[in-house]
FITITI-447678 format. One record per residue (C-alpha): residue number from 1; residue in one letter; x, y, z. Coordinates in steps of 0.001 Angstrom, whole numbers, padded with zeros to 6 digits. Each point is the difference from the previous one (the first is absolute). Layout:
// FITITI-447678
{k->NUM&r->A&east->X&north->Y&up->Z}
...
***
This chain:
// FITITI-447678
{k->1&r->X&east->107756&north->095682&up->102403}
{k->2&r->X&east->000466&north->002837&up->-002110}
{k->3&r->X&east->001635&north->-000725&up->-003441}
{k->4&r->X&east->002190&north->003160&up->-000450}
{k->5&r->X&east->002155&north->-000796&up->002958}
{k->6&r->X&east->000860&north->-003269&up->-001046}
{k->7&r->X&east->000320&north->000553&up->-003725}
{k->8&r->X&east->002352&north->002609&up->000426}
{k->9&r->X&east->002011&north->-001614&up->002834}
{k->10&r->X&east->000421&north->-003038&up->-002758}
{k->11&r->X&east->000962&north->002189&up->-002673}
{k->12&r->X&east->002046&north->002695&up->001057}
{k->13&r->X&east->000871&north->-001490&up->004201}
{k->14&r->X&east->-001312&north->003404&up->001495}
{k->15&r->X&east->-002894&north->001207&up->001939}
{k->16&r->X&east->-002902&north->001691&up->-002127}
{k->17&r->X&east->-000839&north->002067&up->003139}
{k->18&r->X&east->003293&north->001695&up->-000174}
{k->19&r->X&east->-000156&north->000638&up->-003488}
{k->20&r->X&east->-002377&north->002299&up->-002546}
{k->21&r->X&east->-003074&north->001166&up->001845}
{k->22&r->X&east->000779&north->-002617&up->003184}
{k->23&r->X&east->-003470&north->-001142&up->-000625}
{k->24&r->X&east->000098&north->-004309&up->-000738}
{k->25&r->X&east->-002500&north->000249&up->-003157}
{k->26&r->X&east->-000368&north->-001144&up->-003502}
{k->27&r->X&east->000243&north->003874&up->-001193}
{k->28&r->X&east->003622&north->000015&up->002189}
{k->29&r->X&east->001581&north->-003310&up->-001375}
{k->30&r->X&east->-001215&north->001601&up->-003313}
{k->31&r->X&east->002085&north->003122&up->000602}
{k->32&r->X&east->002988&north->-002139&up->001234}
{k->33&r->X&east->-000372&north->-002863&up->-002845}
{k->34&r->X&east->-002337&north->001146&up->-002940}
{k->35&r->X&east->-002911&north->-001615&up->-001332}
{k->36&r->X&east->001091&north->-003103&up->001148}
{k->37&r->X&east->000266&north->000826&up->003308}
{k->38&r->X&east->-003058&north->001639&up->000172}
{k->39&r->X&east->-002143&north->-002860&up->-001886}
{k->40&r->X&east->001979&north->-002558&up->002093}
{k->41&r->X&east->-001082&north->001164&up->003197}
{k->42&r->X&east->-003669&north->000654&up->-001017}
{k->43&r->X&east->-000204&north->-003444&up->-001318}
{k->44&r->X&east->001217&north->-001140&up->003584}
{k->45&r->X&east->-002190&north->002192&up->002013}
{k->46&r->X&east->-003331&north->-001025&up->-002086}
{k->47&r->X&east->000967&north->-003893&up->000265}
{k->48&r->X&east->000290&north->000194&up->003283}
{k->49&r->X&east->-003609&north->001426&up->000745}
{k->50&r->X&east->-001331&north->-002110&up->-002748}
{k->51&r->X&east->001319&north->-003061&up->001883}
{k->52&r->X&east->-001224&north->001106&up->003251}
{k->53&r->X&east->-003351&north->000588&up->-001166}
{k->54&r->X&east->-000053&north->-003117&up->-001964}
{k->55&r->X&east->000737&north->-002451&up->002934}
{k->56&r->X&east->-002336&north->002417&up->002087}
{k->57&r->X&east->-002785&north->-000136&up->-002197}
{k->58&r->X&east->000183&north->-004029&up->-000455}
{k->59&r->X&east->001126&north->-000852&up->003211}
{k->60&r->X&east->-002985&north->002156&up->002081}
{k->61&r->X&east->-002879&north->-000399&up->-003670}
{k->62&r->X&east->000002&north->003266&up->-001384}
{k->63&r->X&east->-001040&north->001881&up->003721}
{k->64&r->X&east->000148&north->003841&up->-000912}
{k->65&r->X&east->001313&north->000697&up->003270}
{k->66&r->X&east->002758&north->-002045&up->000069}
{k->67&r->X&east->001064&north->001531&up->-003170}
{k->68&r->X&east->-000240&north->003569&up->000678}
{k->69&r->X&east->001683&north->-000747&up->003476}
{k->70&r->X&east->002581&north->-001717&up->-001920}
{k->71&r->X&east->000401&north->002701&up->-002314}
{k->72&r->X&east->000565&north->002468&up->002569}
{k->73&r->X&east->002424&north->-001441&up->002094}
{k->74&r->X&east->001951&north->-000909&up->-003563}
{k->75&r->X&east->000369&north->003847&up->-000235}
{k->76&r->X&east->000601&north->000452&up->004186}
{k->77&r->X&east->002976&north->-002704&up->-000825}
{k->78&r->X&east->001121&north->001727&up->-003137}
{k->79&r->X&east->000615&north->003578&up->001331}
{k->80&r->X&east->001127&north->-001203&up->003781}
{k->81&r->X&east->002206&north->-003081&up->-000627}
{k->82&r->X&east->001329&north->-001235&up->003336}
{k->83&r->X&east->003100&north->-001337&up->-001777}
{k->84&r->X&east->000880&north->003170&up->-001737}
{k->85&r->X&east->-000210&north->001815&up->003995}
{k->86&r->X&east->-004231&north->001256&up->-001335}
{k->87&r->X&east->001395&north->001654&up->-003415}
{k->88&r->X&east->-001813&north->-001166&up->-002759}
{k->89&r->X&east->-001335&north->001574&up->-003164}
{k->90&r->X&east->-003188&north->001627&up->-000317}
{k->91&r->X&east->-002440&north->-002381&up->-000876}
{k->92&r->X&east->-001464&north->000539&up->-004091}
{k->93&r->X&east->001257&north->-003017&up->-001500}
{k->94&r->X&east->-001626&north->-001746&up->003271}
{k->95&r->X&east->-003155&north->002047&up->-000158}
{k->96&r->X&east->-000576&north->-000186&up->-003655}
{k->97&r->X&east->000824&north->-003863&up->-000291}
{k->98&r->X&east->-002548&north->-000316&up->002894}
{k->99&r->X&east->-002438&north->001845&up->-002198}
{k->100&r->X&east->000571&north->-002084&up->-002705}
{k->101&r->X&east->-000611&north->-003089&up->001547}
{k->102&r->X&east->-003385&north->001348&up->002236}
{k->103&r->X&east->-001618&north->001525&up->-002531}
{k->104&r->X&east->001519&north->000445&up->-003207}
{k->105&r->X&east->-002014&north->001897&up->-002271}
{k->106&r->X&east->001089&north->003020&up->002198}
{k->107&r->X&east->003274&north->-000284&up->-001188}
{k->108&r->X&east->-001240&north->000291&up->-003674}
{k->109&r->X&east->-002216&north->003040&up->001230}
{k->110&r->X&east->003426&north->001345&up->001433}
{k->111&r->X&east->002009&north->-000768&up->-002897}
{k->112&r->X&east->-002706&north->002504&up->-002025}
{k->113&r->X&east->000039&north->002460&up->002669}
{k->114&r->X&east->003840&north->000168&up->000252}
{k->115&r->X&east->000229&north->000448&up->-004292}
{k->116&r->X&east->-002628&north->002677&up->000213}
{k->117&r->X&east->001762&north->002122&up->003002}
{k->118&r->X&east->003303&north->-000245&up->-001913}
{k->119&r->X&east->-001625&north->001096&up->-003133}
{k->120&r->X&east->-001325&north->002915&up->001427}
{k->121&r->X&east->002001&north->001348&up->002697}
{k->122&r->X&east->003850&north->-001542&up->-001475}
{k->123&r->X&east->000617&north->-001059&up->003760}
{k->124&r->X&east->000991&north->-003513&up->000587}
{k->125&r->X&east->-000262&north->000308&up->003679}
{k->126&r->X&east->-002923&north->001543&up->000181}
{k->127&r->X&east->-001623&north->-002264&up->-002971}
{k->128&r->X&east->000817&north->-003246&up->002574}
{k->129&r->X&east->-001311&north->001759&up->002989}
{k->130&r->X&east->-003357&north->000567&up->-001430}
{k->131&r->X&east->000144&north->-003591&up->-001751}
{k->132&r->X&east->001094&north->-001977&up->003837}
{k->133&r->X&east->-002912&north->002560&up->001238}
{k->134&r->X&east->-002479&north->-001259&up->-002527}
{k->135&r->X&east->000394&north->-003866&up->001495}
{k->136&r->X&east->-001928&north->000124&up->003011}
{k->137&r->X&east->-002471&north->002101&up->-002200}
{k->138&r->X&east->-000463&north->-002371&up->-002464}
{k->139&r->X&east->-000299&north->-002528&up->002392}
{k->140&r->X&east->-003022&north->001601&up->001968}
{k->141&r->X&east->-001947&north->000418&up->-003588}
{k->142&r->X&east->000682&north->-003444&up->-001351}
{k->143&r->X&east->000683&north->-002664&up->003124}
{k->144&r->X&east->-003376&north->-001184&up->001736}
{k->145&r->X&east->001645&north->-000251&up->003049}
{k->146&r->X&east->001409&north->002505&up->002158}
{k->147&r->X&east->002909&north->-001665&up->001416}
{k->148&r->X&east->002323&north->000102&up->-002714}
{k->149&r->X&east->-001186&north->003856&up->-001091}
{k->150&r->X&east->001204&north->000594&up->003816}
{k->151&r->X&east->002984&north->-002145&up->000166}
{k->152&r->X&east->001254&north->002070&up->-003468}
{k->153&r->X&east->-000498&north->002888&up->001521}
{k->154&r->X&east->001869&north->-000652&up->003271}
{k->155&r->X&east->003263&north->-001100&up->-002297}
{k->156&r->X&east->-000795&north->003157&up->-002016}
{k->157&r->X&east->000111&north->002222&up->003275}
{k->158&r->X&east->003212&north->-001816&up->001235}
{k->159&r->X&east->001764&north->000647&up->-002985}
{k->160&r->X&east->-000885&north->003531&up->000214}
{k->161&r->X&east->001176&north->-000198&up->003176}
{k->162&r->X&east->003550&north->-001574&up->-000743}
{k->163&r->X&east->000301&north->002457&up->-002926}
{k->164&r->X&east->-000168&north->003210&up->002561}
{k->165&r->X&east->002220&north->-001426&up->002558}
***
């Protein structure tokens, strides 16, 4: 379920994938609807992970795997929804909720890293690439297991991937 689609088909009765960039993400329904949009469809896109990995975590007692598995299917269902024909969006608001609930300390560390790059280069973009790069990072030099480190990184490198499709 990706939030954009069905925000904007509530709001306005038309198909986000035939409107602004095509692409069904929170930075789209932002274009098309404001803030509102925007914050709307990130709120969606983070609950949804944050329930998933909730009634993962309690229903299988906090197994690493199991999350990071989770997690990464989350973003496989995000960008290819089989009821939007496999067009989806591209998988931050998935990949950075997912951080947030593994290990989130990284997202503080990212949060840093993101004000820094923007300070210094002026370059949103760029700023929030190095900041989403920084996660797995972080994650290798603080988590004591390797499992989540890996799992970040593997949502890292799909996003990447969506990104240059």
């Amino acid at each position: 379920m990706t939030g954009a689609f069905y925000i904007i088909k509530w709001k306005t009765g038309q198909d986000i994938r035939k409107m602004g960039s095509g692409n069904v993400g929170a930075t789209n329904a932002g274009r098309l609807l404001g803030k509102k949009g925007f914050l709307l469809t990130l709120l969606i896109d983070a609950v949804k992970v944050f329930i998933t990995l909730f009634l993962v975590k309690e229903g299988l007692s906090d197994n690493e795997y199991a999350l990071v598995l989770s997690s990464i299917f989350l973003c496989i269902g995000h960008l290819f929804p089989i009821q939007l024909k496999f067009h989806g969006g591209k998988g931050v608001v998935v990949y950075l909720a997912s951080a947030l609930f593994l290990s989130p300390l990284t997202i503080g560390a990212a949060a840093v890293v993101m004000g820094a790059a923007y300070l210094l280069l002026h370059r949103y973009k760029t700023a929030g690439f190095l900041a989403m790069t920084s996660i797995p990072v972080t994650a290798f030099l603080i988590e004591d297991s390797f499992t989540l480190p890996c799992g970040l990184l593997l949502l890292f490198i799909t996003v990447v991937l969506a990104h240059n499709k």
